[in-house]
C-alpha positions as CSV (number, residue, x, y, z in Angstrom):
1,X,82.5,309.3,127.8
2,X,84.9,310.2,125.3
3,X,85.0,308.6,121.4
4,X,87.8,310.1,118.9
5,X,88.1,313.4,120.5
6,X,84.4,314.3,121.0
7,X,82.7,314.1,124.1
8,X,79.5,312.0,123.9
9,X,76.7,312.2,126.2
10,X,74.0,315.2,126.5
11,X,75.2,318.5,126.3
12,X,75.0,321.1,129.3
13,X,75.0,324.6,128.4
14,X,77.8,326.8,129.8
15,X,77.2,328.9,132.1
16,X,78.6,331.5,129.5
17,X,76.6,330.0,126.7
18,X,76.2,332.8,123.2
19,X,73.2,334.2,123.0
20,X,72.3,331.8,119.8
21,X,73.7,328.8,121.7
22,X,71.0,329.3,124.1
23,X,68.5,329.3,122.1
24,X,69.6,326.4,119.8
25,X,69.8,324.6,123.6
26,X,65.9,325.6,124.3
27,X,64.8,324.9,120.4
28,X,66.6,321.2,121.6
29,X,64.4,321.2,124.9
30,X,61.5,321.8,123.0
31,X,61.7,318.9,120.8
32,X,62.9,316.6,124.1
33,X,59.4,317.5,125.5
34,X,57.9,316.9,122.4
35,X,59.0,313.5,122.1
36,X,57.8,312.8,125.1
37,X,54.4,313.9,125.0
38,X,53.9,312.3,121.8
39,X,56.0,308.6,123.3
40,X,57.3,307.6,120.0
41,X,60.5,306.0,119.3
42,X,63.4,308.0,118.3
43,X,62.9,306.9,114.4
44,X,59.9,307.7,114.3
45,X,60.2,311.4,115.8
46,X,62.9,312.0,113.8
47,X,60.9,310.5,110.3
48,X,58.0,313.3,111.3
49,X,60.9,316.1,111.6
50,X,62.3,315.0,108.5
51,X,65.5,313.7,110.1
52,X,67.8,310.4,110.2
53,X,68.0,308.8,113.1
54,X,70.9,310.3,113.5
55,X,70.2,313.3,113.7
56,X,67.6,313.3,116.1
57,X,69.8,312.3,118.7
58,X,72.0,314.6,118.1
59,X,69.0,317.2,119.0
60,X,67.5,314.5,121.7
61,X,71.5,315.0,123.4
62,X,71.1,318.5,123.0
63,X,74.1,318.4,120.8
64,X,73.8,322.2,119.2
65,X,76.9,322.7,117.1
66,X,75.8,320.5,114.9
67,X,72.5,322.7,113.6
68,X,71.4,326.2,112.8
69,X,68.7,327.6,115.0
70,X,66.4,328.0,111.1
71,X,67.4,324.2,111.1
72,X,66.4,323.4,114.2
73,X,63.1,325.7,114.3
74,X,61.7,324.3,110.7
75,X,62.3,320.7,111.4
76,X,60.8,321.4,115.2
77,X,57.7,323.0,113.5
78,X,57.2,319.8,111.2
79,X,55.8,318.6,114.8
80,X,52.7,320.9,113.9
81,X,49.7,319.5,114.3
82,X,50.5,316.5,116.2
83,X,49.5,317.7,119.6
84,X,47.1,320.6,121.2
85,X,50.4,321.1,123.9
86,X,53.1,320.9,120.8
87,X,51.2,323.0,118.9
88,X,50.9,325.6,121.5
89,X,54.7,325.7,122.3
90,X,55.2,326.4,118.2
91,X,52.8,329.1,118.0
92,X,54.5,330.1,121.5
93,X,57.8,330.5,119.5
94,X,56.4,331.8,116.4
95,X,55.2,334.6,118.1
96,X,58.0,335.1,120.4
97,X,60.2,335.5,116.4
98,X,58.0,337.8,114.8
99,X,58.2,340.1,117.8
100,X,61.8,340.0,117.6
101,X,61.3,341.3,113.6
C-alpha cells in the first residue's frame, strides 16, 4: 500500500542490502522477537525502549531508514533485564560488537 509517496507495510531487505542495512534489519528482528516473548502491546514495548508509539512501529515494520544502528542497539538494550531469552540475545550482540573493536 502506498500513502504520499512512501510505501507502507513491513520492509523486506534487498537482496543487495549494505552491510549496515542488514544489520539495522536484524537489530529490527531482534526487537520483533522481543516483543513477542514478552506479549505486550506496542505502547507499552515502545514506553520500555524509550520510544513513541510511533516509533516502535516503525522498528516492529522493520522500517530501517528511519534509525541509526547506535539508535536502534541502545533503545533494543533498554529491554535488559526483562527476560532470561532477551537478555541472552543482548549479551549475544554485545559480544558479537566488542569483537568487532
Amino acid at each position: 500500500r502506498e500513502k504520499n509517496g512512501e510505501i507502507l507495510g513491513t520492509y523486506r531487505l534487498e537482496k543487495d542490502a549494505s552491510e549496515i542495512d542488514k544489520i539495522k534489519w536484524n537489530i529490527c528482528k531482534q526487537v520483533v522477537r522481543a516483543h513477542v516473548v514478552l506479549g505486550i502491546p506496542d505502547k507499552l514495548l515502545g514506553e520500555k525502549m524509550g520510544l513513541d508509539k510511533s516509533k516502535i512501529s516503525l522498528i516492529l515494520h522493520y522500517r530501517i531508514k528511519h534509525f541509526t544502528i547506535d539508535r536502534l542497539l541502545g533503545s533494543f538494550f533498554k529491554l535488559e533485564g526483562l527476560h532470561k531469552d532477551i537478555d541472552a540475545k543482548i549479551n549475544e550482540v554485545r559480544n558479537l560488537f566488542s569483537r568487532a573493536a
